[in-house]
C-alpha positions in Angstrom: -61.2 -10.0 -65.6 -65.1 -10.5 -64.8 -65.2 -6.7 -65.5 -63.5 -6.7 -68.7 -65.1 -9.8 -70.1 -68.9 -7.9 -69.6 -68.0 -6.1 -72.5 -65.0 -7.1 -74.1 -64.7 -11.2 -75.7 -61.9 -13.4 -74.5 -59.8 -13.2 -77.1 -60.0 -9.7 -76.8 -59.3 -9.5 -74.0 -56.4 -12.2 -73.6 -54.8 -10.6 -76.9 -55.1 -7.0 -76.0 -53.7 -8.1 -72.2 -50.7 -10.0 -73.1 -49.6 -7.8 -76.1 -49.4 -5.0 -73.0 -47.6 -7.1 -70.7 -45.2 -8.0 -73.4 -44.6 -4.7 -74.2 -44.6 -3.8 -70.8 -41.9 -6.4 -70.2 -39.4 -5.7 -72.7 -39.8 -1.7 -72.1 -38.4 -2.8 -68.5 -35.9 -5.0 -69.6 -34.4 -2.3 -72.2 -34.4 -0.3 -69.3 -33.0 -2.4 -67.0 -30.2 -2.5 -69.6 -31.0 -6.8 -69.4 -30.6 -8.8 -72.7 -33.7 -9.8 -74.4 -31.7 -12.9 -76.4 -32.0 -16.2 -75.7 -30.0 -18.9 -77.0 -31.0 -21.3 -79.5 -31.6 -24.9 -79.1 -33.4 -26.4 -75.9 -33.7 -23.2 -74.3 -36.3 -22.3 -76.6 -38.5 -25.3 -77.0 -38.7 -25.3 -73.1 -40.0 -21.9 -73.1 -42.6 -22.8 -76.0 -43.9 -25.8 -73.6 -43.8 -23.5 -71.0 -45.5 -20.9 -72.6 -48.9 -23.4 -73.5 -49.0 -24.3 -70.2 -48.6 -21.1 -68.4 -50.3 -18.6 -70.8 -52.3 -20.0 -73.3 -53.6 -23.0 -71.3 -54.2 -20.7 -68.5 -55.3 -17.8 -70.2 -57.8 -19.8 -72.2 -59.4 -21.9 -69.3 -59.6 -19.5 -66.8 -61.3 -16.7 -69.7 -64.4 -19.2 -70.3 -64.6 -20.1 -67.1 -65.5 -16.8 -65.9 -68.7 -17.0 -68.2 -69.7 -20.2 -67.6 -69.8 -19.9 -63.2 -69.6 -17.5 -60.7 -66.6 -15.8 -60.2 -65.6 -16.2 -56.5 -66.4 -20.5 -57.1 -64.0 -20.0 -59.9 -61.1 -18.6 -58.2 -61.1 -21.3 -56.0 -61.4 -24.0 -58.5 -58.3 -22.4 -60.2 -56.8 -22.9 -57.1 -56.6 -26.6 -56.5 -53.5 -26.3 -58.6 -51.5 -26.9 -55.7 -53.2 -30.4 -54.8 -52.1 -31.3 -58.1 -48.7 -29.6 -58.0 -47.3 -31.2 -55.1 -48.6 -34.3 -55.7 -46.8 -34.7 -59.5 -43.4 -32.6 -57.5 -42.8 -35.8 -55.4 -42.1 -38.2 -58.3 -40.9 -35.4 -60.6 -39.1 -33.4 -58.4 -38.3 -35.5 -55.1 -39.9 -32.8 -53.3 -40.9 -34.9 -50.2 -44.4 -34.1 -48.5 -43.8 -33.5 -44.8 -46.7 -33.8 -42.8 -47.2 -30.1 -42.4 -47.6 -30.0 -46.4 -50.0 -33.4 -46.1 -52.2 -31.4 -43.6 -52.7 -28.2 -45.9 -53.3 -30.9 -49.0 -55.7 -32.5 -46.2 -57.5 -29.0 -45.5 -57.5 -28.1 -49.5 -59.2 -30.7 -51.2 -61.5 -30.4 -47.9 -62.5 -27.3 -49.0 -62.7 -27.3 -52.7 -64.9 -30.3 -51.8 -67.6 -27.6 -50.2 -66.9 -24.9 -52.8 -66.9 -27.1 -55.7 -70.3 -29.1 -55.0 -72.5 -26.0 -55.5 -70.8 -25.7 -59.2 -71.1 -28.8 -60.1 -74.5 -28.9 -59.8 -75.4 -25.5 -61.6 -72.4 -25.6 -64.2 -70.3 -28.5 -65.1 -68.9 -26.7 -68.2 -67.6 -23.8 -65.6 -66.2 -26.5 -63.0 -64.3 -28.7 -65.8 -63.0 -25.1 -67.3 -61.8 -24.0 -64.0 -60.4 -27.4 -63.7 -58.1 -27.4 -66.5 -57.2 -23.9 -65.6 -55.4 -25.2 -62.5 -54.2 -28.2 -64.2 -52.4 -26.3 -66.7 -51.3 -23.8 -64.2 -50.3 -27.0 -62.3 -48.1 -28.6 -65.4 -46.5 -25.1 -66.1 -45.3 -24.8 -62.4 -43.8 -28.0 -62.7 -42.6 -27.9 -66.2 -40.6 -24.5 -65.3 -38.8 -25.9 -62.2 -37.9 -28.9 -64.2 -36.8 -27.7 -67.2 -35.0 -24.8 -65.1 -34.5 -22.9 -68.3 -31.3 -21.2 -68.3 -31.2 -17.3 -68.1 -32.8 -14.2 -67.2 -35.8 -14.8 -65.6 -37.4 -11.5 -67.3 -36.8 -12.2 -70.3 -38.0 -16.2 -70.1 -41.1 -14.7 -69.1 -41.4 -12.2 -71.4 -40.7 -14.1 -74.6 -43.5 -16.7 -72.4 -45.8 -13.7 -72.8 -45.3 -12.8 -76.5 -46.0 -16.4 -77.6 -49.3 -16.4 -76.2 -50.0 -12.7 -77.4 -49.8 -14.6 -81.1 -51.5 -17.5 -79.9 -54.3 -15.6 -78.7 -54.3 -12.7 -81.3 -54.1 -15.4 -83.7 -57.3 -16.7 -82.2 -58.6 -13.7 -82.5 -58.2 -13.4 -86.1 -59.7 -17.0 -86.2 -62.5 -16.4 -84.3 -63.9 -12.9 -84.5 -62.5 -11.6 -87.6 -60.8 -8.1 -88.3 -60.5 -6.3 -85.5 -63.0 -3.2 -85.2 -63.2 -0.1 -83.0 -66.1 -0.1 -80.5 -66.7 1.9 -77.4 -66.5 0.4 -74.0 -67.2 1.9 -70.1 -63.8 3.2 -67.8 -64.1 -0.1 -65.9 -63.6 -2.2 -68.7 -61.3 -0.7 -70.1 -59.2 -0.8 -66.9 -59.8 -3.9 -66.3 -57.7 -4.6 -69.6 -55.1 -2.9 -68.4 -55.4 -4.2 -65.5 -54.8 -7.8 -66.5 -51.5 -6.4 -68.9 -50.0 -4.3 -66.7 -50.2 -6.0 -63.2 -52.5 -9.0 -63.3 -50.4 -11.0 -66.3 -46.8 -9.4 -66.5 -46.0 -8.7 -63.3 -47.8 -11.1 -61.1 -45.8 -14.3 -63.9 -42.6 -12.3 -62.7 -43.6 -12.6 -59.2 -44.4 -16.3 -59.4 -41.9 -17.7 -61.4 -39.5 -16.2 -59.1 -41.3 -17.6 -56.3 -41.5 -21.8 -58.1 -37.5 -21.0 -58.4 -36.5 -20.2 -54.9 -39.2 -22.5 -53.1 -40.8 -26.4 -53.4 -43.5 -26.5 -54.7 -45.7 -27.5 -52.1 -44.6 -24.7 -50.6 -44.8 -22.2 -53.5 -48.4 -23.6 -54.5 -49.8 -23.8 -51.1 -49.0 -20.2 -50.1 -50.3 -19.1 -53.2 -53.9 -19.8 -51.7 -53.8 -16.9 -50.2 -54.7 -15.3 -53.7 -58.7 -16.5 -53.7 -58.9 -15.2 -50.4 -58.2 -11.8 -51.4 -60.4 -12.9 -54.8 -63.5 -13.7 -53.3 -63.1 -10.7 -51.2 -62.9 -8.7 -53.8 -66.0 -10.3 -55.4 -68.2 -9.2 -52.5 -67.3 -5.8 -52.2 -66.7 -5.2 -56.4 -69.3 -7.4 -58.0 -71.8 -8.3 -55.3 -71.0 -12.2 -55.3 -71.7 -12.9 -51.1 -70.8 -16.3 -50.3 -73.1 -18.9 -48.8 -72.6 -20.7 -45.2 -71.0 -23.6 -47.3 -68.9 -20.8 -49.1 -67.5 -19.5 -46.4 -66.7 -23.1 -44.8 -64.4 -23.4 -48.0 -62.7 -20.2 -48.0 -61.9 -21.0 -44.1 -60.6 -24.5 -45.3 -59.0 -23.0 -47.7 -57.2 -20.3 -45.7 -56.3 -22.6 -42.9 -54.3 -24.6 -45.7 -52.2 -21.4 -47.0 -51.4 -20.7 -43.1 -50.2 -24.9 -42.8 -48.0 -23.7 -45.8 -46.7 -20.4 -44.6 -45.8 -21.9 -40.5 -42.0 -21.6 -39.8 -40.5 -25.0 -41.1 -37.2 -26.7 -41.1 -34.6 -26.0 -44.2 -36.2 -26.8 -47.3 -33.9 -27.7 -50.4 -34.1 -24.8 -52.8 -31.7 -25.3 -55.5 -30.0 -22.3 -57.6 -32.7 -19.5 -57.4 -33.3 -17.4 -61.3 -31.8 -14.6 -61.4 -34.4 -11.4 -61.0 -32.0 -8.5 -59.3 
């Protein structure tokens, strides 16, 4: 995304990256011989809510963040989603916290507490972007596994998708005007791609399916394994080397995925979506 964004604006780049995962989506799911239909009536206005949350929040906050702090501070901030995931899942959801969960929540919010300081004192625009990037990541996680929108998982996801490709080629419109043709480097270009193909449509797939089978705390907190292969990335792509403090958050950090992923006892699942 930090790639793409050095040359391309956000709504470019959110429009041009979820009109290819939508395609993307729906090429598979004609494929997979799936139906694309969704009934009428609650079904869809979950799946608009969802969508605001999930894509367009998301997609939004987490675009202007990039330009506003550094990238590897960023990813973290994104991830505190699942301090406020689990926390709203216990009322919500009567997920109970076990201690286990309570230690990684313990070791998170240790953690963002190191990585967060440093942004808050060179960019508050950044940290409050980042911010309500994870809370709306955090409100679509929780939204989906309440609402437990009835269907193919697929095609939930996809129609999620094609909502926020309006919303954001909408914006576009809004914002920047007609669309013109202008050259841009390989690495951009990719990094579009990049975001349609893999980073947007398939990784929503992959996470949705994961909120459906798992708690939350359990979902959210194992998903912090993603910044540490972020920030690693940063270093060896963009040059971004973490600071002594840095690296005492990423370890925090870390050490609060691996609470989350340690055998535990049987957790109450629920009816899993359907994503054979």
């Amino acid at each position: 995304m930090k790639i793409a964004l050095d040359e391309v604006g956000v709504w470019t780049l959110r429009g041009l990256g979820y009109s290819i995962s939508a395609v993307s989506l729906f090429a598979l799911i004609r494929l997979q011989g799936r139906s694309a239909a969704v009934p009428y009536g609650a079904p869809w206005l979950h799946i608009i809510v969802a969508s605001m949350f999930n894509v367009v929040g998301f997609g939004l906050f987490s675009s202007f963040a990039q330009l506003t702090a550094a990238t590897s501070r960023v990813v973290i901030i994104n991830y505190s989603m699942p301090v406020w995931a689990s926390l709203v899942a216990w009322p919500i959801l009567g997920e109970r916290l076990t201690p286990r969960t309570w230690t990684g929540l313990a070791l998170c919010i240790a953690g963002l507490t190191v990585l967060v300081y440093p942004v808050a004192t060179q960019s508050f625009v950044g940290l409050l972007l980042a911010f309500g990037c994870s809370l709306c990541w955090a409100g679509g996680t929780i939204y989906m596994k309440w609402a437990r929108i009835p269907g193919d998982l697929l095609t939930i996801t996809a129609w999620q998708i094609v909502l926020g490709a309006v919303v954001f080629c909408a914006g576009y419109l809004i914002f920047d005007g007609l669309p013109t043709l202008a050259p841009v480097s390989l690495p951009a270009a990719f990094g579009v791609l990049y975001n349609g193909l893999l980073g947007t449509g398939f990784a929503y797939v992959l996470w949705f399916a994961i909120i459906g089978r798992l708690p939350t705390a359990t979902a959210s907190l194992g998903a912090l394994a993603t910044p540490v292969v972020g920030v690693t990335s940063t270093m060896l792509v963009l040059g971004e080397w973490p600071t002594a403090a840095d690296m005492i958050g990423f370890a925090l950090v870390f050490t609060a995925a691996t609470c989350a992923l340690l055998p535990a006892g049987r957790w109450p699942t629920g009816k899993p979506y359907s994503v054979e």
